[in-house]
C-alpha positions as CSV (number, residue, x, y, z in Angstrom):
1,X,58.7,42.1,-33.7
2,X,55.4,43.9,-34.5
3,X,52.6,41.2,-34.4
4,X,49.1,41.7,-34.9
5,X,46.2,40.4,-32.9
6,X,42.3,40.9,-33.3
7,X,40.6,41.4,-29.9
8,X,36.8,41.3,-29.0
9,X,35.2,44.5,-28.4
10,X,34.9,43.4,-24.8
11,X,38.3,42.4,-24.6
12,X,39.7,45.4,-26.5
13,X,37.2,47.8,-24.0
14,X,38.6,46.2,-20.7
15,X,42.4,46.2,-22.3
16,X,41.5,50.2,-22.8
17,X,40.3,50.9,-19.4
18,X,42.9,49.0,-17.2
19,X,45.5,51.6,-19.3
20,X,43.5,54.4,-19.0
21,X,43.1,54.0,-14.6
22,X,46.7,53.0,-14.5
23,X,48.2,55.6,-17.0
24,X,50.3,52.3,-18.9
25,X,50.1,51.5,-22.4
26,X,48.0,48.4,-24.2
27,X,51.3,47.5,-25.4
28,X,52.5,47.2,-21.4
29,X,49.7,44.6,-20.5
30,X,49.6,42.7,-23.8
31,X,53.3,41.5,-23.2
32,X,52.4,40.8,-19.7
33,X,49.7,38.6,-20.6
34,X,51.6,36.8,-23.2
35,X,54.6,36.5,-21.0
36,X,52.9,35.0,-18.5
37,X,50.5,33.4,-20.6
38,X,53.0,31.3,-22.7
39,X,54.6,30.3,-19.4
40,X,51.6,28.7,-18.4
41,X,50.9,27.2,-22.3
42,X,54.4,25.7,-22.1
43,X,53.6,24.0,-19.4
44,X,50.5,22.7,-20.2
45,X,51.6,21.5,-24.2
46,X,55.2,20.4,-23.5
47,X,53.9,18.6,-20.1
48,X,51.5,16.9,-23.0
49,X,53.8,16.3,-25.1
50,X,55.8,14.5,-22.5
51,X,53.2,12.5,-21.6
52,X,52.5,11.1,-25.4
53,X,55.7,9.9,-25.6
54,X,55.6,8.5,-22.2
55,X,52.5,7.0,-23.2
56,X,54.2,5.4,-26.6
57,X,57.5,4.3,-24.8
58,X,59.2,6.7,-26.3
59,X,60.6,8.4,-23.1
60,X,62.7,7.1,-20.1
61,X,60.9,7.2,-17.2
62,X,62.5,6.7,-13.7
63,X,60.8,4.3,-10.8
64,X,60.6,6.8,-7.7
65,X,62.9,4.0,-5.3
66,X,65.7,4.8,-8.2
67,X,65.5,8.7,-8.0
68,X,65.8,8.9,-4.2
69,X,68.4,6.4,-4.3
70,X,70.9,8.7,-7.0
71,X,69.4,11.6,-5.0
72,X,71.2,9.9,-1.8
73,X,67.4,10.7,-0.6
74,X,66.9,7.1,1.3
75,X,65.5,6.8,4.7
């Protein structure tokens, strides 16, 4: 799916020289930063998201005692 994105100059001049020392395309290390990228994002926002309805009682949350106990992970 073509998508386009506006870069800084700086950003768009380091994105050209890390393709031109390592003979890859732009295209290579733009879907390597947004693959990794979005990892890290959807950790971050969905951990938040978690946490607001955590925070509004609106999520089950589990007392540490009851997790090792149906994890059979009792001393």
């Amino acid at each position: 799916m073509p998508t386009s994105v506006r870069l800084t100059p700086e950003i768009e001049e380091r994105l050209n020289f890390l393709a031109a020392q390592t003979g890859r395309s732009k295209a290579f290390y733009l879907r390597e930063i947004i693959e990794r990228g979005l990892d890290e994002m959807e950790d971050c926002f969905l951990a938040a998201d978690v946490l607001e309805r955590v925070r509004k009682g609106k999520e089950k949350i589990y007392p540490p005692a009851e997790i090792k106990k149906d994890l059979d992970l009792e001393d």
